[in-house]
C-alpha positions in Angstrom: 21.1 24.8 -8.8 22.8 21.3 -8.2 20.0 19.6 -10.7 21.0 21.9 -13.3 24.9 21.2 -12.9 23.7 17.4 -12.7 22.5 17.6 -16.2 25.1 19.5 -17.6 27.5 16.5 -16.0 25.5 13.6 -17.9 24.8 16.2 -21.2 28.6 16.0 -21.4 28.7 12.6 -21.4 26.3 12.5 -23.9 28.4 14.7 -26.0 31.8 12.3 -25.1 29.7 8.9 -26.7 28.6 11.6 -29.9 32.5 12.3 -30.0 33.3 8.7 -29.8 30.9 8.0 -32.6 32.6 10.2 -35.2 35.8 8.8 -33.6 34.7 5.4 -35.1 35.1 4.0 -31.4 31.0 3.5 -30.9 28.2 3.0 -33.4 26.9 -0.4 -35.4 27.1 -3.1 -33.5 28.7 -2.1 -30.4 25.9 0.1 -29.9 23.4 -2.5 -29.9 25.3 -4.6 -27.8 26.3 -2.2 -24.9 22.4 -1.1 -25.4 21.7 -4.9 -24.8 23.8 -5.0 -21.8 22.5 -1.8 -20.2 19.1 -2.6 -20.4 19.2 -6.5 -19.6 22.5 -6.8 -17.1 23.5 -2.9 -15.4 20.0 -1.5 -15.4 18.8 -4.3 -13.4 21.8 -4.7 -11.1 21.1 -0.7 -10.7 17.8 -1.7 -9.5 18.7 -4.1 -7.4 21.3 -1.9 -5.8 19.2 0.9 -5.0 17.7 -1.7 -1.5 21.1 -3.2 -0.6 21.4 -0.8 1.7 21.8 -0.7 5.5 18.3 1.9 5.3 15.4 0.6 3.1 12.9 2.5 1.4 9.9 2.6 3.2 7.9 -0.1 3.0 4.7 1.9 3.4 4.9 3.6 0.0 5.0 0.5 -2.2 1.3 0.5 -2.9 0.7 4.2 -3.2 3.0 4.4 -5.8 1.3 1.2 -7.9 -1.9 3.5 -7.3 0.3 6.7 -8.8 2.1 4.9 -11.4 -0.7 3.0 -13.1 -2.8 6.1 -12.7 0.1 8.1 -14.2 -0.1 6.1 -17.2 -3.8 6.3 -17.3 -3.5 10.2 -17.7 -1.0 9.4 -20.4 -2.8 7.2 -22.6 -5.5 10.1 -22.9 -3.5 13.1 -23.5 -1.9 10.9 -25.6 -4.7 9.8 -27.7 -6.5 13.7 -27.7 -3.0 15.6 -28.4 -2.0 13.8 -31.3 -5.0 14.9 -33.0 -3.4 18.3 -33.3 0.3 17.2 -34.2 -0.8 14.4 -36.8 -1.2 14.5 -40.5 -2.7 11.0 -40.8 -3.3 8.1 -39.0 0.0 6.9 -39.3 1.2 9.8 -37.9 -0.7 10.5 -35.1 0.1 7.2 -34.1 3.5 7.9 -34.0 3.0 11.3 -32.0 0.3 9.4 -29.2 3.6 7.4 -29.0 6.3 9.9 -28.3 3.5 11.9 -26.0 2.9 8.5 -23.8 6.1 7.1 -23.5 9.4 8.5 -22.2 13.1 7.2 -21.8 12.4 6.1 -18.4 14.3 2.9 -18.3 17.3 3.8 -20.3 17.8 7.6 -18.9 15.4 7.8 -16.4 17.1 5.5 -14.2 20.0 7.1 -13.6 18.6 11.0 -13.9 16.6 9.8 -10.5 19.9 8.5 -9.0 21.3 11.6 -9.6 19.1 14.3 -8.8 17.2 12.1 -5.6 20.1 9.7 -4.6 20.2 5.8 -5.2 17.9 5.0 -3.1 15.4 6.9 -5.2 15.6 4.3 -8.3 13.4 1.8 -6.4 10.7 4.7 -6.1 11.5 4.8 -9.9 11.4 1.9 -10.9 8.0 1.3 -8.9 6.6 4.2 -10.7 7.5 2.7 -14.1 5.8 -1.2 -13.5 3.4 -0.5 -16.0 5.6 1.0 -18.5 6.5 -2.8 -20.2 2.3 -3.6 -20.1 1.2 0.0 -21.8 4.8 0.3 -24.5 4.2 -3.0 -25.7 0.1 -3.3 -25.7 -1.0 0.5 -26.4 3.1 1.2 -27.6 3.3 -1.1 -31.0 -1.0 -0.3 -31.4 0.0 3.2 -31.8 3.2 2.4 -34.0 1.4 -0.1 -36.1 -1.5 3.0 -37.0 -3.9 1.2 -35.0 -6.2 1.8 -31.7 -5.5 0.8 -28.3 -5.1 -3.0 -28.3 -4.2 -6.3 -26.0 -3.2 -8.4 -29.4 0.6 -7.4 -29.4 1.2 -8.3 -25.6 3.6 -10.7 -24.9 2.9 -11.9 -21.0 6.9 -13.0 -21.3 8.1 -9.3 -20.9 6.7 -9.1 -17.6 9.8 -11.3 -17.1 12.2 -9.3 -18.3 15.5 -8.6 -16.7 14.2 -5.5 -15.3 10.8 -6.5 -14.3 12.2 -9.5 -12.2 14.8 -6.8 -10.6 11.8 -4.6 -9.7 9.9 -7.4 -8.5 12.7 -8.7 -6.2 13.3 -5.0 -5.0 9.5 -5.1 -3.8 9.9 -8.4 -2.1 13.5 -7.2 -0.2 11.3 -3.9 1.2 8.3 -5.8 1.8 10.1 -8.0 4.0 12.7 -5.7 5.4 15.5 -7.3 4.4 19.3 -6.1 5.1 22.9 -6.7 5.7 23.2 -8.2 2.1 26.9 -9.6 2.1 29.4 -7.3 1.0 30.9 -10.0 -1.5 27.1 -10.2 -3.1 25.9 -5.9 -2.8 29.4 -4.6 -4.0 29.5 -6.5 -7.4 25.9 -5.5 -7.7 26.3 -1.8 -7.3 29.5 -1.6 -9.2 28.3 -3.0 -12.4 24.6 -1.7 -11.7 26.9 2.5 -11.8 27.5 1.7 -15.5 24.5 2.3 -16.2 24.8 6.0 -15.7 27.5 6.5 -18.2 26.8 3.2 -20.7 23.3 4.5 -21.2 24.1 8.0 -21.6 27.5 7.0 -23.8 25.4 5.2 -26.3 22.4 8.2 -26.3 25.3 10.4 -27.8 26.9 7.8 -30.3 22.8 7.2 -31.8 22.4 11.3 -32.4 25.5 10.9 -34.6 23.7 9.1 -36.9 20.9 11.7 -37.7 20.8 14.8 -39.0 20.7 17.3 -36.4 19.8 20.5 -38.8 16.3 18.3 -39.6 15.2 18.2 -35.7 15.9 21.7 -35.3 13.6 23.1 -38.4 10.8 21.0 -37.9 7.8 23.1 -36.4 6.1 19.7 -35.5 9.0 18.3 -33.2 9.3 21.6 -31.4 5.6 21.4 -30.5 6.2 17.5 -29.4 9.2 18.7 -27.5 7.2 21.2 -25.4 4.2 18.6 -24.7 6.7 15.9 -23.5 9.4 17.7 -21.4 6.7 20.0 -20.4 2.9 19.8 -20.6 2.5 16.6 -19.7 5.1 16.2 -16.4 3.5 19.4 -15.2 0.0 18.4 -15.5 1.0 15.4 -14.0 2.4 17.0 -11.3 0.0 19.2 -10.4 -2.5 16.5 -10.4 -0.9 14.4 -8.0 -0.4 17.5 -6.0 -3.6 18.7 -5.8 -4.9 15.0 -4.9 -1.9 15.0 -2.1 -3.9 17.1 0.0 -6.9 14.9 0.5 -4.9 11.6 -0.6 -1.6 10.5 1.4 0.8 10.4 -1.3 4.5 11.5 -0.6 5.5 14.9 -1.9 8.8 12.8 -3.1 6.8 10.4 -4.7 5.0 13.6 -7.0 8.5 15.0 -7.5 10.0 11.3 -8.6 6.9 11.3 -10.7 7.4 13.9 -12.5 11.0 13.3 -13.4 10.5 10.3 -14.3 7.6 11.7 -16.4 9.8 14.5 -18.1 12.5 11.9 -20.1 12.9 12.5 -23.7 11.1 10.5 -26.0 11.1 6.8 -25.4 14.1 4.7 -27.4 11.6 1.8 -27.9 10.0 4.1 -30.6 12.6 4.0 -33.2 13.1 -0.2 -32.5 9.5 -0.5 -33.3 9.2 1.5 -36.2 12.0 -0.6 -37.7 10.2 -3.7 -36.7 6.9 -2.8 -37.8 8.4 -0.9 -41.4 7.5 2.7 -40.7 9.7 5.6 -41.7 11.8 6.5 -38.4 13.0 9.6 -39.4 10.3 11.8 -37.6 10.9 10.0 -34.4 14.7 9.7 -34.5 14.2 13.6 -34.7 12.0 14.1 -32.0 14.3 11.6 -30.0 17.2 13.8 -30.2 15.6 16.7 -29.3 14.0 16.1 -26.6 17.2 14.2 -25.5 19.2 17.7 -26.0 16.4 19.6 -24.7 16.3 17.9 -21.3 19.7 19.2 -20.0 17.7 22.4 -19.4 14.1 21.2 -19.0 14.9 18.5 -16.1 16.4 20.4 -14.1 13.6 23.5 -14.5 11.0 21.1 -13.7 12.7 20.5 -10.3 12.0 24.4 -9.6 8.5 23.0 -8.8 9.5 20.9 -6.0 
């Protein structure tokens, strides 16, 4: 199964940056900042890569999968809100749960997962399908962090111009317009800086899970049941949803699948930054993090099965 040798290549990556980590060659500092770079520089250019092609995506799909993706997150934000009910202790926690149920490591592993199960060109349907991740992580996101209900008080309009927002807007506007034979002096630097993502990303995943205690993940009932719920219940009811609505609607069956992946990361790494942020005890979702991270190497590639 090629998917399940893919994720098996990028777990052992992951294991290389946990290596480096003990090593005393990542953590601290360089962390952050290669995290920094990744998500405001590579990820972006990776982006941006995925429609410097000679074929573009087609152009016919960029509405349909606005319809799926903010309909996706939708679904989310109410399995989200009803699950937690059943994994939290308080309101504090729950909140923290409705998080780590909603919101997935789509921008930071998702990314380049796609690439490598669906090809490159496959990151624009990705990328597409994760538009309104910025809106719900940082409206609905830091409301569910913070204790709170589903809010509009924390959103900052500014992150719909982040890095990777502009990228995915620009991507849109090169398909929409059918736009090729980008110079080869402008698409190569593009693509080879946008491929670090792949290992930067993944590198720096490994280094973070040296920092926690990987005994605690494992023995924690709780986690387990988030684990299943997030690799599993959720990007399978999601899947099936948007393929039993593909047979009166006209999405693509690659658009479900992309879905779905994209669906299925581990928890979301914006989860520990905002429990920092906002002073709440990150060590339950540090845990789950981890675990889901670990757990994907076998659960990505058995969601693919279903395609």
């Amino acid at each position: 199964m090629d998917s399940a040798v893919q994720m098996i290549i990028l777990l052992a990556v992951v294991a290389i940056g946990y290596v480096a980590n003990k090593c005393n060659l990542m953590g601290g500092d360089f962390d952050k900042r290669l995290s920094a770079f990744v998500i405001d520089i590579s990820c972006p250019l990776l982006i941006l890569s995925s429609v410097f092609g000679e074929t573009l995506p087609d152009r016919e799909l960029i509405l349909p999968l606005l319809a799926v993706s903010f309909a996706t997150y939708g679904l989310l934000l109410a399995m989200a809100m009803f699950l937690s009910r059943f994994l939290g202790r308080d309101d504090v926690e729950r909140g923290l749960f409705s998080f780590m149920v909603m919101f997935a490591n789509v921008g930071f592993l998702g990314y380049p997962v796609v690439s490598s199960i669906f090809g490159p060109q496959a990151v624009f349907y990705a990328a597409l399908l994760n538009t309104p991740n910025t809106l719900f992580v940082f409206v609905f996101g830091v409301s569910f962090i913070k204790g709170g209900g589903a809010s509009l008080r924390h959103f900052d309009p500014r992150l719909l111009l982040s890095p990777a927002m502009i990228a995915s807007y620009a991507s849109i506007a090169i398909v929409a317009l059918g736009i090729t034979g980008v110079p080869r002096v402008i698409a190569e630097p593009v693509r080879l800086v946008g491929s670090m993502t792949v290992p930067a990303a993944l590198l720096v995943i490994g280094s973070s899970m040296a920092s926690v205690s990987l005994g605690g993940a494992f023995l924690q009932p709780r986690v387990w049941a988030l684990a299943v719920i997030r690799l599993g219940i959720v990007p399978i009811s999601i899947f099936f949803f948007f393929k039993a609505h593909s047979l009166v609607l006209p999405i693509d069956p690659l658009v479900v699948a992309i879905n779905a992946v994209v669906i299925g990361m581990p928890v979301a790494s914006y989860g520990t930054m905002f429990c920092l942020r906002y002073g709440r005890d990150d060590t339950l979702m540090v845990q789950a993090t981890m675990l889901t991270t670990l757990l994907s190497a076998a659960t990505i590639p058995l969601l693919t099965l279903l395609f």
